[in-house]
C-alpha positions as a Markdown table, in Angstrom:
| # | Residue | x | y | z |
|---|---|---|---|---|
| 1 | Unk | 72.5 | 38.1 | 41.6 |
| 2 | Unk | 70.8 | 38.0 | 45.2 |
| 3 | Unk | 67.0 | 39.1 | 45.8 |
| 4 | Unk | 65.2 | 39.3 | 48.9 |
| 5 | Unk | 61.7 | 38.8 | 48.1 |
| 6 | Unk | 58.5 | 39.5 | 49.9 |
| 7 | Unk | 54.8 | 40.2 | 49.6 |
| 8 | Unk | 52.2 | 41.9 | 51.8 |
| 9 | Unk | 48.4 | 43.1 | 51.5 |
| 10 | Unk | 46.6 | 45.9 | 51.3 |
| 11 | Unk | 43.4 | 46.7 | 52.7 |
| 12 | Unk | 40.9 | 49.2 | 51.4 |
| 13 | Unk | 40.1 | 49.6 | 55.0 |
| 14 | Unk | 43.2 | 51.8 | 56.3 |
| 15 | Unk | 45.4 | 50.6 | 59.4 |
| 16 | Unk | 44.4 | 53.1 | 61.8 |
| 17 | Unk | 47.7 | 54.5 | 63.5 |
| 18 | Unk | 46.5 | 57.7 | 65.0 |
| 19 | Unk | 42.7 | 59.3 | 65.7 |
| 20 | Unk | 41.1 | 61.5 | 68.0 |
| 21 | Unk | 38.8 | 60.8 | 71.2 |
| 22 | Unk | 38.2 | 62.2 | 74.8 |
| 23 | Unk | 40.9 | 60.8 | 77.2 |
| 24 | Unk | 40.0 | 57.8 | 79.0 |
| 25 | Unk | 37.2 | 56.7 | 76.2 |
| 26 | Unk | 37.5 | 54.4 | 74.0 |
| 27 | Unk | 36.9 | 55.7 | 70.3 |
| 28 | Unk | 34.0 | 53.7 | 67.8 |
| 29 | Unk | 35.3 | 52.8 | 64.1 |
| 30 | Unk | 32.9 | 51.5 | 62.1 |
| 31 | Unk | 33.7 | 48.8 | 59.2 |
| 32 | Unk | 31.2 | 46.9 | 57.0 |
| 33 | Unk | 33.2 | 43.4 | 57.8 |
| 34 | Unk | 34.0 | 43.4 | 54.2 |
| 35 | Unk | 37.3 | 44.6 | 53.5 |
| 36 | Unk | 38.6 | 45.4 | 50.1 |
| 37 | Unk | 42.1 | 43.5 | 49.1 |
| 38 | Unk | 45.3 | 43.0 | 47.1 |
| 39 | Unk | 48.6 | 41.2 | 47.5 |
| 40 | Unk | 51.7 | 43.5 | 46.3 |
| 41 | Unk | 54.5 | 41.0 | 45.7 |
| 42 | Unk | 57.7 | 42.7 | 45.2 |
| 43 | Unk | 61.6 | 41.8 | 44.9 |
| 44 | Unk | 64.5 | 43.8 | 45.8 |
| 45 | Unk | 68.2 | 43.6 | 44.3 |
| 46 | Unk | 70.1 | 43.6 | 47.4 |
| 47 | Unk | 73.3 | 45.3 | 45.8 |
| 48 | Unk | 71.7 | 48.0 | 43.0 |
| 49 | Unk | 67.9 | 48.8 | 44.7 |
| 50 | Unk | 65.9 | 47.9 | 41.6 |
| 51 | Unk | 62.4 | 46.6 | 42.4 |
| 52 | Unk | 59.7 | 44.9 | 40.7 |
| 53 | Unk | 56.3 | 44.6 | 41.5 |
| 54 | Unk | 53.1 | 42.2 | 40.9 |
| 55 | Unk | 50.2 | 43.0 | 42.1 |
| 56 | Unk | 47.5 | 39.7 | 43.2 |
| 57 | Unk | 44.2 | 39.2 | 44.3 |
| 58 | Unk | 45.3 | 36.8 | 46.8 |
| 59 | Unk | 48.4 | 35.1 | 47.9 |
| 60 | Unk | 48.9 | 31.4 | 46.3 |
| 61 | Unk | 51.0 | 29.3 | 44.3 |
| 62 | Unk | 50.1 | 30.7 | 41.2 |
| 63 | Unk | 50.4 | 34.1 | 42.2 |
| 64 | Unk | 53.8 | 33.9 | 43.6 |
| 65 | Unk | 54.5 | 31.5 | 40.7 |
| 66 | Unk | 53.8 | 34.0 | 38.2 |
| 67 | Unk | 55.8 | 36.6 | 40.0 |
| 68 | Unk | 59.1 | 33.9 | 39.7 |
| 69 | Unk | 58.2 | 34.1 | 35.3 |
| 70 | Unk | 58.3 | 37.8 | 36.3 |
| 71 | Unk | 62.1 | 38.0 | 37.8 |
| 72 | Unk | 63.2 | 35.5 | 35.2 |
| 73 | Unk | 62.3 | 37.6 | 32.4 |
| 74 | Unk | 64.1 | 40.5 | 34.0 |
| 75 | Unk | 67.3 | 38.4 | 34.5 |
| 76 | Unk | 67.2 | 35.6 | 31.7 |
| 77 | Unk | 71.1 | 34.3 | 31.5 |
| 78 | Unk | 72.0 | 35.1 | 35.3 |
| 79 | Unk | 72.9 | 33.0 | 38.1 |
| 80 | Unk | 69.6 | 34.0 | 40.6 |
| 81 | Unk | 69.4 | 33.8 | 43.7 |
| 82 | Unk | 66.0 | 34.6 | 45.9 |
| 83 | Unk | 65.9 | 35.3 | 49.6 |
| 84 | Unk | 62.6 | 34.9 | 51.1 |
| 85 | Unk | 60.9 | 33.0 | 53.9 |
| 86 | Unk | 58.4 | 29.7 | 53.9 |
| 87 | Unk | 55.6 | 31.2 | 53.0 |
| 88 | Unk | 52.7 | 28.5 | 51.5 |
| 89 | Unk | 53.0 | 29.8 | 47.9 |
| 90 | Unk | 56.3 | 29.8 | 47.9 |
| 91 | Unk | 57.5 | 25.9 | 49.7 |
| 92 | Unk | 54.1 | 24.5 | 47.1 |
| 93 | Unk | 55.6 | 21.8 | 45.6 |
| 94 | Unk | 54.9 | 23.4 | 41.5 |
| 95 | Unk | 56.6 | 26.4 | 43.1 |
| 96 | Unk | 59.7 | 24.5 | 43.9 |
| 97 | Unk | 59.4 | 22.6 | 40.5 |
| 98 | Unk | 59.4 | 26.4 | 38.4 |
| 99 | Unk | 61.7 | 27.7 | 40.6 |
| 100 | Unk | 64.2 | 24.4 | 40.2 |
| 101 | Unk | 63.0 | 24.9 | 35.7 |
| 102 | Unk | 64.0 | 28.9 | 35.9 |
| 103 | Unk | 67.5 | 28.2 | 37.4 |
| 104 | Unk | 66.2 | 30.7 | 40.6 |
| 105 | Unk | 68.0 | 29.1 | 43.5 |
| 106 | Unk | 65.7 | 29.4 | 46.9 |
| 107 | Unk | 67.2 | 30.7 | 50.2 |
| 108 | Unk | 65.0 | 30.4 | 52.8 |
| 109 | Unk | 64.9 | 32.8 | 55.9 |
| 110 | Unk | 65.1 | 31.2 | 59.2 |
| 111 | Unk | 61.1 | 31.3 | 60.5 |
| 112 | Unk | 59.8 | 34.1 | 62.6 |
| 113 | Unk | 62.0 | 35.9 | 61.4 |
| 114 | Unk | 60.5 | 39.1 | 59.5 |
| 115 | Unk | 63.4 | 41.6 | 61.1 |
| 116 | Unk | 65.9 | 39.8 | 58.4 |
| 117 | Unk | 64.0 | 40.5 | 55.0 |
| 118 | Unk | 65.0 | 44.3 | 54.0 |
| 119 | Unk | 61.3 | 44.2 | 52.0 |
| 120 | Unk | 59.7 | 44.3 | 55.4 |
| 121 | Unk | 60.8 | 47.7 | 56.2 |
| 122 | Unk | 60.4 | 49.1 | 52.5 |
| 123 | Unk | 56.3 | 47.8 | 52.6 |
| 124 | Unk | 55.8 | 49.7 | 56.5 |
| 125 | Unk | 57.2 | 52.4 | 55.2 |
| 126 | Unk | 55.0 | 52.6 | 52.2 |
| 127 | Unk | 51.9 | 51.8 | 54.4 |
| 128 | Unk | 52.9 | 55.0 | 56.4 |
| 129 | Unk | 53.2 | 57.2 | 54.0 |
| 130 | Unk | 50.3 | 56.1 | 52.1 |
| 131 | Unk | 48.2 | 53.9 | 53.7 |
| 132 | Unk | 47.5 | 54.2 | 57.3 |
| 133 | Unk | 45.0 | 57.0 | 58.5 |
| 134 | Unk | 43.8 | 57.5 | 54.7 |
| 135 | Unk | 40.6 | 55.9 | 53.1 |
| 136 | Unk | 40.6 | 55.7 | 49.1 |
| 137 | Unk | 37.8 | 55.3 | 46.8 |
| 138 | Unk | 38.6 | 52.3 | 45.7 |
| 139 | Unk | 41.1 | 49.4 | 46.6 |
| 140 | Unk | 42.9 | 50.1 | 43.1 |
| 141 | Unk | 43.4 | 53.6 | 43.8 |
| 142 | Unk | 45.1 | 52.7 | 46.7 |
| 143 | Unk | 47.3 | 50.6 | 45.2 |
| 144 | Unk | 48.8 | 52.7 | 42.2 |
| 145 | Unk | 49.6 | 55.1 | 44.8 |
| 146 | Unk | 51.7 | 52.9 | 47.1 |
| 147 | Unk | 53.4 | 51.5 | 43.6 |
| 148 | Unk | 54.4 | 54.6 | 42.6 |
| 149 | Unk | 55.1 | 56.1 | 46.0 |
| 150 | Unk | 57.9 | 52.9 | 46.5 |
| 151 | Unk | 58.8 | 53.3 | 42.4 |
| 152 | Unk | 59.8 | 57.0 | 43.3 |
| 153 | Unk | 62.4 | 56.2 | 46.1 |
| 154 | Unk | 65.6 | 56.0 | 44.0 |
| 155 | Unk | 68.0 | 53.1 | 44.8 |
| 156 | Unk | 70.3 | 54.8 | 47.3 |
| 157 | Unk | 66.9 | 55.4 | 49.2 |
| 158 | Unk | 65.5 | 52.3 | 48.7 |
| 159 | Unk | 68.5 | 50.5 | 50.1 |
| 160 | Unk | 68.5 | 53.0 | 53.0 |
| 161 | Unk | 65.0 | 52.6 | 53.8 |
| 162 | Unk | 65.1 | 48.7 | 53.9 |
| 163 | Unk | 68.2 | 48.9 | 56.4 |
| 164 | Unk | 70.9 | 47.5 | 53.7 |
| 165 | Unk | 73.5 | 50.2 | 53.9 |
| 166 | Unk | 73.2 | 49.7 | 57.5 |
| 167 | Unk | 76.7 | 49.1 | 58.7 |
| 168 | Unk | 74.8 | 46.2 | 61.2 |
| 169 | Unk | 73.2 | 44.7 | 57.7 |
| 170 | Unk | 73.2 | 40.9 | 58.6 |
| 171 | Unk | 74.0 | 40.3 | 54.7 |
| 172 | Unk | 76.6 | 43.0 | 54.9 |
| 173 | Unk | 79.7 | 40.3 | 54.5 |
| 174 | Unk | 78.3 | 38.9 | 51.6 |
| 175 | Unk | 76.8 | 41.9 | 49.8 |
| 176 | Unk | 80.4 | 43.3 | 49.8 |
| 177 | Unk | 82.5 | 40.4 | 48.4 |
| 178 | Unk | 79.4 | 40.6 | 45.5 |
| 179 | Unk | 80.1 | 44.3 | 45.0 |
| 180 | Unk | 83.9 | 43.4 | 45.2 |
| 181 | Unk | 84.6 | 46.1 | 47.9 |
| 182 | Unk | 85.1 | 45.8 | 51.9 |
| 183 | Unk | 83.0 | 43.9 | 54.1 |
């Protein structure tokens, strides 16, 4: 079974995408220099759409370890295999070790590469429909509703919106002889 795995933050503080000011001046935005934040780690299956989601306080070896405990519990007796790039937490030598003890084989993504992991397209569009431009009472808040706003896209929109029905899917050839149709 192939996963492309990612993670990304959140910020209580919104990404500001759009605003208003006079032409030619330069708008003000305040912030307190504190900023408000979680880690969503999340895993996509790459042939049916089914996510799963942890989220983190921060982004480390234990974080992402517990999120590998997570995937093996959902697929306990299958081959696994986990695409995903060289992020600290995930090249930590324990995270190696766990990944080596669960049977989850590691394929690492070439570096500088965020274009090739379908996750990146599924968290921007998240952040635009939810995040950017809006300011929510509390970090939490913010984060249930990006959860259930990606938990509500059904697979066939999921796989859309990350790019893997894309006929120009780089993982297109091998996603097909796994499904057992054309490439």
């Amino acid at each position: 079974m192939l996963l492309v795995e990612d993670e990304t933050d959140l910020l209580l503080f919104p990404p500001l995408r759009a605003g208003w000011a006079l032409r030619g001046l330069p708008r003000e935005v305040r912030i307190s220099g504190q900023n408000a934040r979680r880690v969503v780690f999340g895993a996509m299956n790459l042939c049916t759409g089914r996510r799963w989601f942890l989220v983190r306080d921060h982004r480390k070896a234990p974080d992402f370890q517990e999120f590998l405990y997570l995937l093996h519990g959902h697929y306990r007796g299958w081959h696994l295999a986990l695409l995903l790039d060289e992020d600290s937490s995930h090249t930590a030598n324990r995270s190696l070790e766990l990944a080596d003890e669960l049977s989850i084989k590691l394929i690492w993504l070439p570096n500088r590469s965020p274009n090739l992991n379908p996750m990146d397209r599924l968290w921007g569009q998240g952040k635009d429909m939810v995040s950017a431009n809006k300011q929510y009472a509390t970090i939490d808040d913010q984060v249930d509703r990006f959860l259930r706003y990606l938990e509500s896209l059904s697979a066939r929109e999921t796989l859309h919106t990350a790019g893997v029905l894309s006929k120009d899917f780089w993982l297109r050839s091998v996603l097909s002889k796994d499904l057992g149709g054309p490439a």
